[in-house]
TORSELO-536977 format. One record per residue: x negated, y negated, z negated of N, C-alpha, C, O in turn; residue number from 1. Coordinates in steps of 0.05 Angstrom, whole numbers, m for minus. Example, Ala and Ser with C-alpha at 12.3 -4.5 7.8 and 13.67 -1.06 7.14 Angstrom:
SITE      n_X      n_Y      n_Z     ca_X     ca_Y     ca_Z      c_X      c_Y      c_Z      o_X      o_Y      o_Z     n
SITE     m264      114     m156     m246       90     m156     m264       66     m156     m285       66     m169     1
SITE     m257       45     m142     m273       21     m143     m258       m1     m157     m268      m23     m161     2
***
This chain:
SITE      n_X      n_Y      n_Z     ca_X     ca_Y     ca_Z      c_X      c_Y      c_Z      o_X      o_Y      o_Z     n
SITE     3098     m673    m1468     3099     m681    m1440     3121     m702    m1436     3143     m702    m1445     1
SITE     3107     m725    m1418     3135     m742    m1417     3151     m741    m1392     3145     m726    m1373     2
SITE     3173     m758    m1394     3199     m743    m1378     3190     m745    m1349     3202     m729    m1334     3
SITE     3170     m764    m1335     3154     m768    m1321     3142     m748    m1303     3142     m742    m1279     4
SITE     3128     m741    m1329     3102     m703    m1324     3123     m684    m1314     3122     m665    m1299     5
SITE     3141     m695    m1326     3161     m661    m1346     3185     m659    m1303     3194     m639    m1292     6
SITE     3186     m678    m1297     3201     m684    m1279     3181     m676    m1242     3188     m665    m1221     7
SITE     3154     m689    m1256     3136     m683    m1224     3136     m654    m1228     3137     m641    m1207     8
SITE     3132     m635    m1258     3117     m615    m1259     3145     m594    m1246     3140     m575    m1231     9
SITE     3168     m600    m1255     3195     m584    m1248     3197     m585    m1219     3199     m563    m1209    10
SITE     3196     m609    m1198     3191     m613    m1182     3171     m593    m1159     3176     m585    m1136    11
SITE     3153     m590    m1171     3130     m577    m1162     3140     m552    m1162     3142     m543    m1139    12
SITE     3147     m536    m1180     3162     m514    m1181     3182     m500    m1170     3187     m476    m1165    13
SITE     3196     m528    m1166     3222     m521    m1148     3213     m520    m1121     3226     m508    m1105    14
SITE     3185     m535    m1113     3183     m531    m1085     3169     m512    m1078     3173     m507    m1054    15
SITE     3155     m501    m1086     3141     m471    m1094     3161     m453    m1094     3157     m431    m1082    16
SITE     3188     m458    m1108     3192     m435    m1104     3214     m424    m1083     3224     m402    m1081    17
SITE     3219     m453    m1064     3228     m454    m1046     3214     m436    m1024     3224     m418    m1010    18
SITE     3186     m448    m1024     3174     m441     m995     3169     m411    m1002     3162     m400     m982    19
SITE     3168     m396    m1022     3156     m368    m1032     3198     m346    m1015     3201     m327    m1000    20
SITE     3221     m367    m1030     3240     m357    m1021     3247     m354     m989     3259     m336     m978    21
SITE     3233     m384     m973     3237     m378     m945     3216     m365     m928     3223     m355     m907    22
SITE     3193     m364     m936     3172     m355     m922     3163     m317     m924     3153     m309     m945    23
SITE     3168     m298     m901     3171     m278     m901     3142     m274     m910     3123     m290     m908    24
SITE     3143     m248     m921     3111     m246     m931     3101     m227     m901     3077     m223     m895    25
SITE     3123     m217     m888     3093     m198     m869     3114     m205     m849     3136     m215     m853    26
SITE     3102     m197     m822     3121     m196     m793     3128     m165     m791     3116     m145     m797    27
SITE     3157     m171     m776     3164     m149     m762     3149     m137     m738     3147     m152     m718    28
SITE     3140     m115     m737     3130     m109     m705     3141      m91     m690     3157      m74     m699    29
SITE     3137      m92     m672     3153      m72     m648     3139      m64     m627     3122      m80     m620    30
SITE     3141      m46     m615     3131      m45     m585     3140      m51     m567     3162      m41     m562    31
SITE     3127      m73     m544     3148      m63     m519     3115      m68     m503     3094      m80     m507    32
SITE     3129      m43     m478     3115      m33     m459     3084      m24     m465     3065      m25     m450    33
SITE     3087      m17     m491     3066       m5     m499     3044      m23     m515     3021      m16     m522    34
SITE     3058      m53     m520     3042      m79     m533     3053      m83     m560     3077      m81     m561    35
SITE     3041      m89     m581     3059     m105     m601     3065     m127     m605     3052     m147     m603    36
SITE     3084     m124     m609     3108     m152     m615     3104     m162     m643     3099     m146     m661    37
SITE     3106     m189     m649     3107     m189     m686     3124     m221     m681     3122     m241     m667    38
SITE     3149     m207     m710     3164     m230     m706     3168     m237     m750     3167     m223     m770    39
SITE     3173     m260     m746     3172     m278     m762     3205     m285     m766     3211     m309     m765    40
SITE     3222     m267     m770     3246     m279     m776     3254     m300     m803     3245     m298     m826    41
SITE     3273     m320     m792     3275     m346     m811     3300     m327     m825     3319     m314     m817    42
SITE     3290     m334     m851     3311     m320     m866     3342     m329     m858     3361     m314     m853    43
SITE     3340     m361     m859     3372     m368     m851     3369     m379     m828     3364     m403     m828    44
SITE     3373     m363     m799     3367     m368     m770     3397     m398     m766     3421     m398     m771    45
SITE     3383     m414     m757     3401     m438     m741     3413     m426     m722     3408     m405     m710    46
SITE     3435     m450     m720     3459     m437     m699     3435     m441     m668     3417     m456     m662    47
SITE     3449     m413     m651     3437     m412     m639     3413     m388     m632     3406     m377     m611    48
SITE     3404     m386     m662     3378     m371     m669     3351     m371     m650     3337     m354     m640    49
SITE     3352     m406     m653     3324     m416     m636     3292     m400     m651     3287     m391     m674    50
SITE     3277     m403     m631     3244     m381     m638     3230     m402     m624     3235     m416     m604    51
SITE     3203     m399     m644     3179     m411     m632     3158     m385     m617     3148     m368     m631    52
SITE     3157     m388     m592     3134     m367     m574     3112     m379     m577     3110     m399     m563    53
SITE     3092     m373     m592     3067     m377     m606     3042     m359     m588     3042     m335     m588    54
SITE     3025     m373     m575     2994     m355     m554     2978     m370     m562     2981     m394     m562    55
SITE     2952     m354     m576     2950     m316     m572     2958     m315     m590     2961     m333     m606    56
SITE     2965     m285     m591     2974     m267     m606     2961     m248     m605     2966     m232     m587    57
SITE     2939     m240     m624     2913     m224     m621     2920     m208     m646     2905     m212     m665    58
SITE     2942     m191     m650     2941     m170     m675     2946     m188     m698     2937     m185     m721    59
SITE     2962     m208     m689     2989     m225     m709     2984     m246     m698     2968     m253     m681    60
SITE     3008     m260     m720     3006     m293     m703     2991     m311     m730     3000     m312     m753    61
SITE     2971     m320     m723     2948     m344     m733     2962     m367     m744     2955     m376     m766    62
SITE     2982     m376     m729     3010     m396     m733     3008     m385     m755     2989     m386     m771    63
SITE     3031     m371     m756     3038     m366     m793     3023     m375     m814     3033     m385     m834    64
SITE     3001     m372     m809     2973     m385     m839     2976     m404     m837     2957     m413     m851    65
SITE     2988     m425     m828     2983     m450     m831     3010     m464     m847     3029     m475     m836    66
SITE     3005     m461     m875     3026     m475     m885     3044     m495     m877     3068     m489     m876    67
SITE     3036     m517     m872     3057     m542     m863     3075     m528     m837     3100     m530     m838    68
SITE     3063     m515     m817     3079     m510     m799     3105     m484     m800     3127     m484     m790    69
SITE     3092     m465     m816     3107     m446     m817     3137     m450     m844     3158     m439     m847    70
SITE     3125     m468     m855     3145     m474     m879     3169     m490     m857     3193     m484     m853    71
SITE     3156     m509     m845     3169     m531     m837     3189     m509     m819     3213     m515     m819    72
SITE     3185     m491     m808     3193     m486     m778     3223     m455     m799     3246     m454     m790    73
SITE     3217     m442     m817     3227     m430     m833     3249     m443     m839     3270     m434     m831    74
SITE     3248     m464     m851     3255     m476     m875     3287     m491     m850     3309     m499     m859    75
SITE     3279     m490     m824     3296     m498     m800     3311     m485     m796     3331     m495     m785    76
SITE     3310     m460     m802     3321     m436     m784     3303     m423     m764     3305     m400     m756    77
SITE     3286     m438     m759     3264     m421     m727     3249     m400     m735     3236     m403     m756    78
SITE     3246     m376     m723     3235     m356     m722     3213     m365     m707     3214     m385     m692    79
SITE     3185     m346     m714     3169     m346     m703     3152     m326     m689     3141     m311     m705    80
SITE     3145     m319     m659     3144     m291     m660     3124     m292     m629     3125     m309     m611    81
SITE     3106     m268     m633     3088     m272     m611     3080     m240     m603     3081     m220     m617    82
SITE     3073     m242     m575     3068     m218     m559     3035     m210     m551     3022     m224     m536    83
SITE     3025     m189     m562     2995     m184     m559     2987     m171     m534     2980     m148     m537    84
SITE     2985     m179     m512     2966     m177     m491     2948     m171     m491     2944     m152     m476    85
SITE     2924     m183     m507     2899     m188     m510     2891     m215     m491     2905     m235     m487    86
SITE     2872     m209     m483     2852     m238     m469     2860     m239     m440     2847     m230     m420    87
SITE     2881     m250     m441     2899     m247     m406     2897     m284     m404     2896     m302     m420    88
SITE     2898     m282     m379     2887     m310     m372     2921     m327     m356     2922     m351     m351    89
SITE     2940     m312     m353     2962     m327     m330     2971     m312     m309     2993     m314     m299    90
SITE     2947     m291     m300     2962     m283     m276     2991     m274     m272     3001     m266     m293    91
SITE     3010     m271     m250     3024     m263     m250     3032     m237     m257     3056     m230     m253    92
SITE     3016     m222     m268     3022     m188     m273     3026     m193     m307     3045     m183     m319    93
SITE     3004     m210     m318     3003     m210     m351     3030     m233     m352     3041     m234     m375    94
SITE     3039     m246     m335     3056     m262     m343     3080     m238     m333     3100     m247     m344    95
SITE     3085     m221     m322     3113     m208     m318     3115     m189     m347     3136     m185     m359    96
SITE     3092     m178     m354     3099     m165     m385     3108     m180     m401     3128     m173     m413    97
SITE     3089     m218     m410     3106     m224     m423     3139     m238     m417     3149     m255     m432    98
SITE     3149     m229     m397     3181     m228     m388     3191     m201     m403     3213     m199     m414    99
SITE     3175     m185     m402     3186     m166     m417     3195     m169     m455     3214     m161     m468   100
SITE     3169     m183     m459     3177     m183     m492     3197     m208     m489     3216     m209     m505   101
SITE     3194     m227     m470     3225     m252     m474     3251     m233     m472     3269     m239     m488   102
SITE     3255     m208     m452     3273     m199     m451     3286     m185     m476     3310     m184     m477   103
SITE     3268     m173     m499     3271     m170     m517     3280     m176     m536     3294     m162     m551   104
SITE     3269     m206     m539     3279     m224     m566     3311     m226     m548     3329     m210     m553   105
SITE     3312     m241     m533     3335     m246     m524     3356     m214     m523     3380     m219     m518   106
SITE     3351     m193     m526     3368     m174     m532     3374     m172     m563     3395     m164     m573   107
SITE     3350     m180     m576     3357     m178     m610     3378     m206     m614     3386     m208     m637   108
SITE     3389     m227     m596     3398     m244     m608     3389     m270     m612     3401     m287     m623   109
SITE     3364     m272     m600     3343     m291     m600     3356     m315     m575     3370     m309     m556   110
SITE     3345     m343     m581     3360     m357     m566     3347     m345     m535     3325     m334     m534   111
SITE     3363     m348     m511     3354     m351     m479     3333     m374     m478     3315     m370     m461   112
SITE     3329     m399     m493     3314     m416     m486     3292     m430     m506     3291     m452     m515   113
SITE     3271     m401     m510     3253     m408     m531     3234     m433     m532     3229     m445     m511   114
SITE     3221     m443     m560     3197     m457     m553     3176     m442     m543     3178     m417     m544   115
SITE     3151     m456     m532     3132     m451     m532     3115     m463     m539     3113     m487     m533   116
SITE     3095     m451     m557     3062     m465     m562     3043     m457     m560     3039     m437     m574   117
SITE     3027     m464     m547     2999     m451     m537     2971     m467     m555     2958     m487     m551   118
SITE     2969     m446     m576     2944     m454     m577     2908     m449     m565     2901     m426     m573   119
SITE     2892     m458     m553     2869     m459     m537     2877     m446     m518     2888     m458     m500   120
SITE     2873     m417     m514     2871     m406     m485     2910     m396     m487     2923     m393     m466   121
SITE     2922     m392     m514     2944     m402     m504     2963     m416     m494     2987     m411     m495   122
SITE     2949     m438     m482     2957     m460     m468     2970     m447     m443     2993     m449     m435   123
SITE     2949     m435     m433     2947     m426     m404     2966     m404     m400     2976     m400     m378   124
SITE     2970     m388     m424     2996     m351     m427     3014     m373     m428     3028     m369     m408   125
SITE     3023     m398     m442     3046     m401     m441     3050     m423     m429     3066     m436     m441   126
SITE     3042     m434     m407     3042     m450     m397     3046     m436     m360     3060     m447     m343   127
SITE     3030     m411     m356     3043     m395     m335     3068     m380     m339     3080     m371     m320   128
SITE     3075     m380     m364     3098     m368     m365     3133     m389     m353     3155     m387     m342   129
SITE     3109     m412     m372     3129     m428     m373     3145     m435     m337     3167     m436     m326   130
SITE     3112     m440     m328     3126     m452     m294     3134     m437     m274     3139     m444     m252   131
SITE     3133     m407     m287     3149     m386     m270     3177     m380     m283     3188     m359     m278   132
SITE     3185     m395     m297     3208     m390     m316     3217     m406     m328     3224     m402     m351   133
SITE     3221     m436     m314     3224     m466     m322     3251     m465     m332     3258     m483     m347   134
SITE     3266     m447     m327     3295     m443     m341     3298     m437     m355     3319     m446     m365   135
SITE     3284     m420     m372     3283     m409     m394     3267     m414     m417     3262     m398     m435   136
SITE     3255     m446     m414     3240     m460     m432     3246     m487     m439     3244     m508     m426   137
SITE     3255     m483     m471     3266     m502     m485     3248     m531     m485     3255     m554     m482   138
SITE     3226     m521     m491     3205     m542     m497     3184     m530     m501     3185     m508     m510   139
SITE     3155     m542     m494     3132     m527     m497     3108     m554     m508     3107     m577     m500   140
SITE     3092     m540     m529     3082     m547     m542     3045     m537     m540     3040     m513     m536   141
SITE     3023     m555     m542     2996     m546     m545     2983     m558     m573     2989     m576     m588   142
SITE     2961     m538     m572     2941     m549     m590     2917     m547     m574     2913     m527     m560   143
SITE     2898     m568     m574     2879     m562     m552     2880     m541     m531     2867     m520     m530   144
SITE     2900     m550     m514     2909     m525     m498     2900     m516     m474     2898     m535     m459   145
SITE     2890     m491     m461     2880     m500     m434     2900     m503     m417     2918     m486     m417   146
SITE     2901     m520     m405     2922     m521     m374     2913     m521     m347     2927     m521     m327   147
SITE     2884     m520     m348     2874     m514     m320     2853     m490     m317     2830     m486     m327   148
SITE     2868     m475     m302     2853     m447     m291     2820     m461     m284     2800     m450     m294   149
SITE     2817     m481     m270     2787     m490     m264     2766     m511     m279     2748     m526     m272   150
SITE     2781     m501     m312     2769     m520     m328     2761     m489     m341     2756     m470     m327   151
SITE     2761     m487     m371     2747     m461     m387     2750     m439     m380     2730     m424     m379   152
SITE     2774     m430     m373     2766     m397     m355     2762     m398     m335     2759     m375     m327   153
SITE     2760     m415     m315     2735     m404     m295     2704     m408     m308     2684     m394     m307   154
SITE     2710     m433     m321     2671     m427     m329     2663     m415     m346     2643     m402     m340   155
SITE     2675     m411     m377     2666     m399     m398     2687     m371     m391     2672     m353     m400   156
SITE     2698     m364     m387     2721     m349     m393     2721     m325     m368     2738     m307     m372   157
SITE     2704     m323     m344     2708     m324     m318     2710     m288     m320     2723     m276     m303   158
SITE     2695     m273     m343     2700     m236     m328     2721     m241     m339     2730     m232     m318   159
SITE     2740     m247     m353     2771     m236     m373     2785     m252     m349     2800     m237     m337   160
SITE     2784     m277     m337     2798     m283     m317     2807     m271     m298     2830     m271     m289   161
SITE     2776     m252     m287     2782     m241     m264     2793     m225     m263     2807     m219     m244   162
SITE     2789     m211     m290     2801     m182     m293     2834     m185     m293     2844     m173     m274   163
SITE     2850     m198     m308     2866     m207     m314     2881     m213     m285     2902     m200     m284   164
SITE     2878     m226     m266     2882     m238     m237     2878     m214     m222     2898     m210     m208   165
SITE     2860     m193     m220     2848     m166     m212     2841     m174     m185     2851     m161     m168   166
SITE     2821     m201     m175     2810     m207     m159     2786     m221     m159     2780     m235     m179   167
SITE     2767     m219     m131     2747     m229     m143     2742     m261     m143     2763     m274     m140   168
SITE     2714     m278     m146     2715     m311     m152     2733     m324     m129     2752     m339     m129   169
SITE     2717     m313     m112     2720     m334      m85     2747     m338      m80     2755     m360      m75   170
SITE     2771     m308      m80     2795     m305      m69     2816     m315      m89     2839     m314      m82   171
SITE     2810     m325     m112     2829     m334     m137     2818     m361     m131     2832     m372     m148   172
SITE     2805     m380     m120     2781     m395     m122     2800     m411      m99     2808     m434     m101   173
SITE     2804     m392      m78     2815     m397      m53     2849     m398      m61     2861     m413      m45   174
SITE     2862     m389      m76     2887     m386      m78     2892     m404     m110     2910     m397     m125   175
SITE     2876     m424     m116     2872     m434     m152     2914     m445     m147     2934     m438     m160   176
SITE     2911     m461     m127     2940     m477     m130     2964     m462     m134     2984     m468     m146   177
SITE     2957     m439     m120     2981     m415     m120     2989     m410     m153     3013     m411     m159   178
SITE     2974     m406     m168     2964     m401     m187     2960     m419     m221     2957     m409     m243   179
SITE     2960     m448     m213     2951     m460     m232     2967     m481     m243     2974     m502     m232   180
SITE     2973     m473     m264     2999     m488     m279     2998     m515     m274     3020     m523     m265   181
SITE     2974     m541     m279     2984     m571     m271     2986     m574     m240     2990     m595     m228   182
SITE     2981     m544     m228     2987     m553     m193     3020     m541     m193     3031     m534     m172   183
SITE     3029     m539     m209     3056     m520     m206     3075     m532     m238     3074     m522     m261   184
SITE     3089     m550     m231     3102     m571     m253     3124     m580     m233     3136     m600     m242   185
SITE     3132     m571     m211     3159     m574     m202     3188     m571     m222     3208     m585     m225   186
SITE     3177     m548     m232     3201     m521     m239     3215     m542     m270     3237     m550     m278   187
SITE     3178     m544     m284     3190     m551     m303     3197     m579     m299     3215     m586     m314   188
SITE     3189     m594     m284     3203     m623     m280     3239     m630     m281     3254     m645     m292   189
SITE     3238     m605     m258     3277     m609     m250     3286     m602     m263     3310     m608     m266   190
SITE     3267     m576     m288     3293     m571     m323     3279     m589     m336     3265     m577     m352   191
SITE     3276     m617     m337     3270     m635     m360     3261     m622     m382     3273     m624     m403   192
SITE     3240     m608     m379     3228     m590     m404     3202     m610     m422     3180     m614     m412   193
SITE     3209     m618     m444     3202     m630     m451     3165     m625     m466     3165     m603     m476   194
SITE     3150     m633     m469     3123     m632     m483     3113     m649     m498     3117     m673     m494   195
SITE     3099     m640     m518     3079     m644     m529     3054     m628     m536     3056     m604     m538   196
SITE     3034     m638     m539     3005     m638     m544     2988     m654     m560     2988     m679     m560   197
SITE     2974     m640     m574     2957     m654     m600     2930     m645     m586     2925     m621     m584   198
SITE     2911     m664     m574     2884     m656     m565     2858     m666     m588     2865     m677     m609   199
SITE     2835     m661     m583     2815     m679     m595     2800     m691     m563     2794     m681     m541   200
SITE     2799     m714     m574     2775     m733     m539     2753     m729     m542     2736     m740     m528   201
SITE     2745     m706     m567     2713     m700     m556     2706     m662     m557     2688     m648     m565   202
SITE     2729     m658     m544     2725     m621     m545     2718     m621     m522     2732     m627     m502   203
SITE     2687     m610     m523     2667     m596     m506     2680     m566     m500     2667     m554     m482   204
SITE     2700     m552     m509     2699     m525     m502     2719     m529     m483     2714     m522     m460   205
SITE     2740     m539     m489     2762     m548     m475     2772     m571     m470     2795     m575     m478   206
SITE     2752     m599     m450     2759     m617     m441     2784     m627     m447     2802     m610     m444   207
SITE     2792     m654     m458     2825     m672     m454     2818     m671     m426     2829     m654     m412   208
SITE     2801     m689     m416     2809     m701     m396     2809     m674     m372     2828     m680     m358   209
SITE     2802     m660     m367     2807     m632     m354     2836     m610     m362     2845     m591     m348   210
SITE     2846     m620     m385     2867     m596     m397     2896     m614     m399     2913     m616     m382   211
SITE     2896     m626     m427     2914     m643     m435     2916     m670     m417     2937     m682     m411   212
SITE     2899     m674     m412     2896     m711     m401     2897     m699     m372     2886     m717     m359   213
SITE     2902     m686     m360     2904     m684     m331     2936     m670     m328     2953     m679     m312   214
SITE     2941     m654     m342     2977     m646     m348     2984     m668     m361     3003     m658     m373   215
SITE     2984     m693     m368     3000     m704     m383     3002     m735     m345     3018     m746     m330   216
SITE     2971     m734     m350     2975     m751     m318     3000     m740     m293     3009     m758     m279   217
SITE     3009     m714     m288     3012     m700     m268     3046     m700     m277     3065     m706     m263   218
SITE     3045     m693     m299     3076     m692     m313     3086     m716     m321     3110     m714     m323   219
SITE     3077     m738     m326     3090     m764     m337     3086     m778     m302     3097     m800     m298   220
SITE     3076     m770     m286     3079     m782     m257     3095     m768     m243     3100     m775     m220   221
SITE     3105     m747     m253     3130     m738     m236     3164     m750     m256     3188     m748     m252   222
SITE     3149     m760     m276     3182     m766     m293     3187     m748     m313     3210     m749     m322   223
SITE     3171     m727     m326     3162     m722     m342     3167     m727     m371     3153     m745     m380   224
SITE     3186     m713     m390     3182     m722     m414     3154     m710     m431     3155     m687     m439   225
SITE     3133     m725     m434     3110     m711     m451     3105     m730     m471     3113     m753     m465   226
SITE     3095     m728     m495     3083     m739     m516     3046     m734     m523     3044     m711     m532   227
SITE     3028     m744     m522     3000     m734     m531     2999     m752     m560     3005     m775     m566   228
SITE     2987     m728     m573     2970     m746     m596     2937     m740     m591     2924     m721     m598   229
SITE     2927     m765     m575     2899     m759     m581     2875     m763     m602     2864     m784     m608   230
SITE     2869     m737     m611     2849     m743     m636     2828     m747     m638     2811     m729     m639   231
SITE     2821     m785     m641     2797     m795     m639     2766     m782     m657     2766     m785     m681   232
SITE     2744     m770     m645     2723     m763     m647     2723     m729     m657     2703     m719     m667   233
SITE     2752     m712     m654     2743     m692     m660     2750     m674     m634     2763     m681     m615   234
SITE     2737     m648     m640     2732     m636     m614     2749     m614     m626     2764     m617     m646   235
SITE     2746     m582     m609     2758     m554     m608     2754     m546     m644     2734     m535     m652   236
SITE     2775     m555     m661     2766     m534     m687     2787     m533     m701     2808     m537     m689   237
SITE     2788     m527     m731     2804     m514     m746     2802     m535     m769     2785     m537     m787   238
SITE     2825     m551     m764     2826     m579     m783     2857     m579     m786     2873     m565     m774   239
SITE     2862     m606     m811     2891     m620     m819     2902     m639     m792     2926     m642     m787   240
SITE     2880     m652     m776     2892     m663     m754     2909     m646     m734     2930     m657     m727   241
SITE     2906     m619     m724     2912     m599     m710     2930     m569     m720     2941     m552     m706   242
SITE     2926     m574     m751     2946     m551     m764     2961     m565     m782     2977     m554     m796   243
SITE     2955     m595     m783     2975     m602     m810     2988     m639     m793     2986     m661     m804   244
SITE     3001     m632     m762     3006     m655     m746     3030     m652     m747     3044     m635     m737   245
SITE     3042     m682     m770     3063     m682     m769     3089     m694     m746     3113     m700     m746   246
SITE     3068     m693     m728     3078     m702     m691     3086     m684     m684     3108     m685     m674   247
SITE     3073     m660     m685     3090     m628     m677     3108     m615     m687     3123     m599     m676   248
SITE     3106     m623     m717     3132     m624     m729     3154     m625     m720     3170     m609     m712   249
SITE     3155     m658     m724     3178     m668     m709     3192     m663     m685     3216     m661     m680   250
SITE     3168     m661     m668     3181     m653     m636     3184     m620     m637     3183     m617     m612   251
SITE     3186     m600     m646     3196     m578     m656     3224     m584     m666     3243     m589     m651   252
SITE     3224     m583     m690     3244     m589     m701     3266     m613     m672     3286     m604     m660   253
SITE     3258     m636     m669     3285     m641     m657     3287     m629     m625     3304     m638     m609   254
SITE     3272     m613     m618     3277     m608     m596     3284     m565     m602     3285     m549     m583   255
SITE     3287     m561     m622     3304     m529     m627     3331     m529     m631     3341     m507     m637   256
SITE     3352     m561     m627     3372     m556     m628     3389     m550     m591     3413     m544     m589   257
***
């Protein structure tokens, strides 16, 4: 082998056996109020002991499988850790439980001013959380995210909506503004809460120009720090543009100090 081989192949090794030393093999879980919690502690937590709040959280966090992000976010100090609801759409009742699991982390030690990332319909869990609790959000982050109650869960999504809201079409229909995170971006405007979003411009399940491209209009016209990466010709799926974007990286990382 020459010193070349002998040098990429040591290399390789050492970084292997880095990410095997920082990356927890299972999550911690917990209960609160009768839900599970699952957390992702960074072996060597940054000052501070900043966390990424990761939606949904459907009986673990999905995040974690995705190599580039979870190494990257470990390897920082950031914990990663998410709260199981199930198929809750925003309302104010599913958004006061998850106040409950924030109150939590923040009793274990966890920073007061977590990230947030919402992937698909967690756009919308952490994006109501966020604008009823603009104080307590470091930075918030999507992946094809929904941001409008009158884009996928009212149309595809509409019995888990209702249930979730515990009212019927017309009266949530009649009250959407009360209600709907790009009509409600005051909170986070006056805490300079910063964003990003990685969309595709041809997702049929969950519209840019209805989700991302209408919160990014609404927030960069009030003064708004937001960033979009839009991803030319792909739509709602499970790709390297959306789990391996080294744009979310970055804006993670410099926005957990």
């Amino acid at each position: 082998m020459n010193r070349c081989c002998f040098l990429f192949v040591t290399l390789g090794l050492t970084c292997s056996a880095i990410a095997q030393e920082v990356l927890p093999k299972t999550a911690e879980t917990f209960e609160v109020d009768g839900h599970k919690a699952f957390l992702y502690a960074a072996p060597k937590p940054a000052e501070g002991k900043p966390w990424l709040w990761y939606a949904p959280t459907l009986n673990g966090i999905s995040l974690f499988g995705r190599k580039m992000y979870s190494e990257a976010f470990m390897k920082a100090g950031i914990s990663i850790a998410g709260y199981d609801l199930g198929e809750v759409r925003g309302s104010p009742a599913s958004t006061a439980k998850f106040t409950l699991f924030y109150n939590e982390m923040v009793k274990r030690g966890y920073s007061p001013k977590p990230i947030l990332l919402g992937q698909s319909r967690g756009g919308m869990m952490t994006l109501a959380w966020a604008f009823r609790n603009p104080e307590k959000v470091r930075a918030w982050v999507g992946i094809y995210p929904v941001c409008n109650l009158a884009s996928w869960p009212l149309k595809n999504s509409k019995a888990q909506t209702l249930a979730d809201f515990g009212m019927p079409e017309a009266e949530l229909v009649a009250k959407l503004s009360e209600f709907n995170p790009v009509d409600n971006l005051k909170g986070l405007l006056a805490n300079k809460v910063p964003m990003f979003a990685v969309h595709g411009d041809s997702d049929v399940v969950v519209p840019y120009e209805l989700n991302t491209g209408l919160l990014k209009e609404r927030y960069a016209a009030g003064g708004g720090q937001i960033s979009v990466k839009v991803v030319t010709g792909e739509g709602h799926k499970v790709g390297p543009s959306f789990f391996e974007c080294r744009e979310l990286v970055d804006f993670v990382l410099a926005n957990s100090k």
